[in-house]
C-alpha positions as CSV (number, residue, x, y, z in Angstrom):
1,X,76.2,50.5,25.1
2,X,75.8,47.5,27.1
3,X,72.5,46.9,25.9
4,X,73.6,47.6,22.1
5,X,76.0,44.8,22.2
6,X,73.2,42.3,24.1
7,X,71.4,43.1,21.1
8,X,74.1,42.3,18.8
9,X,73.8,39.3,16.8
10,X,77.1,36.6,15.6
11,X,75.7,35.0,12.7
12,X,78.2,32.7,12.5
13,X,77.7,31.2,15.8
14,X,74.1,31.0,15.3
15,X,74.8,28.7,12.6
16,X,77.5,26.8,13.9
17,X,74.6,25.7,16.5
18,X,72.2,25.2,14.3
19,X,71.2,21.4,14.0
20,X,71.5,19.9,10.5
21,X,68.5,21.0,8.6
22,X,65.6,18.0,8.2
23,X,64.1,17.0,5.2
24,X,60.9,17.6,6.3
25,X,57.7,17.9,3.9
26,X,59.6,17.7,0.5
27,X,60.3,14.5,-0.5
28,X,56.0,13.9,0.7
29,X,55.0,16.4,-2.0
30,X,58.0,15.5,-4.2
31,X,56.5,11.7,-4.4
32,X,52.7,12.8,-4.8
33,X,53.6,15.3,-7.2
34,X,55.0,12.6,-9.3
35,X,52.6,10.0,-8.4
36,X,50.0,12.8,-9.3
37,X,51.5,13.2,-12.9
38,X,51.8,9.6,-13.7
39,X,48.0,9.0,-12.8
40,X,46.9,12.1,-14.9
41,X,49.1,11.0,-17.6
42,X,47.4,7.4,-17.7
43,X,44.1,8.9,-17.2
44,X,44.6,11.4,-20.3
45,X,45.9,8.3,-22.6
46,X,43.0,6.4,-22.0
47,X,40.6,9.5,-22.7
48,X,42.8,9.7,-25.9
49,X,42.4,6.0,-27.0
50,X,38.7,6.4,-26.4
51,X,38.7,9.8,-28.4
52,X,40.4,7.6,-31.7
53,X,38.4,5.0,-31.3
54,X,34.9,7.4,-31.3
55,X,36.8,8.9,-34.2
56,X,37.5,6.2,-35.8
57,X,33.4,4.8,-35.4
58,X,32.5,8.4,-36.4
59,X,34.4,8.0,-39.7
60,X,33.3,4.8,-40.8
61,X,29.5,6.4,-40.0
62,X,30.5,9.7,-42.0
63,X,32.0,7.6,-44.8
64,X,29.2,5.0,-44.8
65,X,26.5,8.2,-45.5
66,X,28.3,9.7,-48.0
67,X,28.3,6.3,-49.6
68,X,24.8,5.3,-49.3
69,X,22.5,8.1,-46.9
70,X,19.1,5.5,-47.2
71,X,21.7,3.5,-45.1
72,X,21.9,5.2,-41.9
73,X,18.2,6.1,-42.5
74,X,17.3,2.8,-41.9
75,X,19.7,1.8,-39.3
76,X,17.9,4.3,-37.4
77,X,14.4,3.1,-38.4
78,X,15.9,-0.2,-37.0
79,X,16.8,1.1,-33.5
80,X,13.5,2.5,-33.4
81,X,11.3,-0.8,-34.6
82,X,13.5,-2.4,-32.0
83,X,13.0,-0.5,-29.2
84,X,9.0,-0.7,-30.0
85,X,9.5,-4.2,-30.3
86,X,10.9,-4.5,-27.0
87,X,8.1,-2.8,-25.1
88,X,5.4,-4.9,-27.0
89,X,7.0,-8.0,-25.9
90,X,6.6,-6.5,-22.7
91,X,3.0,-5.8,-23.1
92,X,2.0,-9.5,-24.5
93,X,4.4,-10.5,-21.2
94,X,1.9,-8.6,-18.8
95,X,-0.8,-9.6,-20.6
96,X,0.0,-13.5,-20.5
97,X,0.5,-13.3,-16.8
98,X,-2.8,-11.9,-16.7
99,X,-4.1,-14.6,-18.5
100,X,-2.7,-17.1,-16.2
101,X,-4.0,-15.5,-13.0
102,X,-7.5,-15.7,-15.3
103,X,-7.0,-19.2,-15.4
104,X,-6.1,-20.0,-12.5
105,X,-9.7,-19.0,-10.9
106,X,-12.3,-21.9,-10.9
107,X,-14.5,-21.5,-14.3
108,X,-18.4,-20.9,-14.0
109,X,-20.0,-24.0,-15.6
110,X,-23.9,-24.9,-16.1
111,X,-24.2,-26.6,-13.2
112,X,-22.5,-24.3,-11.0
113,X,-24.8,-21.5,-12.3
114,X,-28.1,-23.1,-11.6
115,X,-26.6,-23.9,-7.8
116,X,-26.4,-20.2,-7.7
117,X,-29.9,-19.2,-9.6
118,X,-31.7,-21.7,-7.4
119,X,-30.2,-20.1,-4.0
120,X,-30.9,-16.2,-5.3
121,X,-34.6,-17.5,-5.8
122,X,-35.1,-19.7,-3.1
């Protein structure tokens, strides 16, 4: 029986010596969870203002091909003759630097050829 009763537990004076209870993790996760809202919040109205605008630009391109379809036709033709613009500019670029380097070497005159003829044969 002894052992029975060292067993035994008093609830009561278990808490009674309990210290108070910490805060501890909560108010940590309590201030990221919030912090975490607010940031997905801001992040999900600015993917929403972009949405409207696109949607917005997508209407006016709808409604501007309903209107007049050659239109957009040759908007795109534009896009394209710019883009091939763009690399020939780069070509005639290259090729002007080539040009210069061409230049830039001492030119082969009369004179300078007979010098050369005249040591080949001598």
């Amino acid at each position: 029986m002894a052992t029975l009763q060292k067993k035994d537990f008093n609830f009561y004076q278990r808490y009674q010596q309990k210290p108070a209870k910490k805060w501890g993790f909560w108010p940590i996760y309590s201030l990221l969870m919030v912090l975490f809202v607010i940031v997905a919040s801001g992040v999900s109205y600015w993917l929403y203002t972009q949405n409207q605008a696109l949607e917005l630009e997508l209407n006016a391109l709808v409604q501007g091909y309903l209107e007049n379809p050659t239109l957009v036709a040759t908007q795109s033709e534009v896009v394209r003759n710019r883009e091939q613009l763009q690399e020939a500019n780069i070509q005639v670029t290259n090729l002007m630097d080539a040009f210069s380097a061409m230049e830039s070497y001492p030119r082969a005159n009369w004179y300078l050829l007979q010098q050369i003829f005249s040591v080949c044969l001598a």
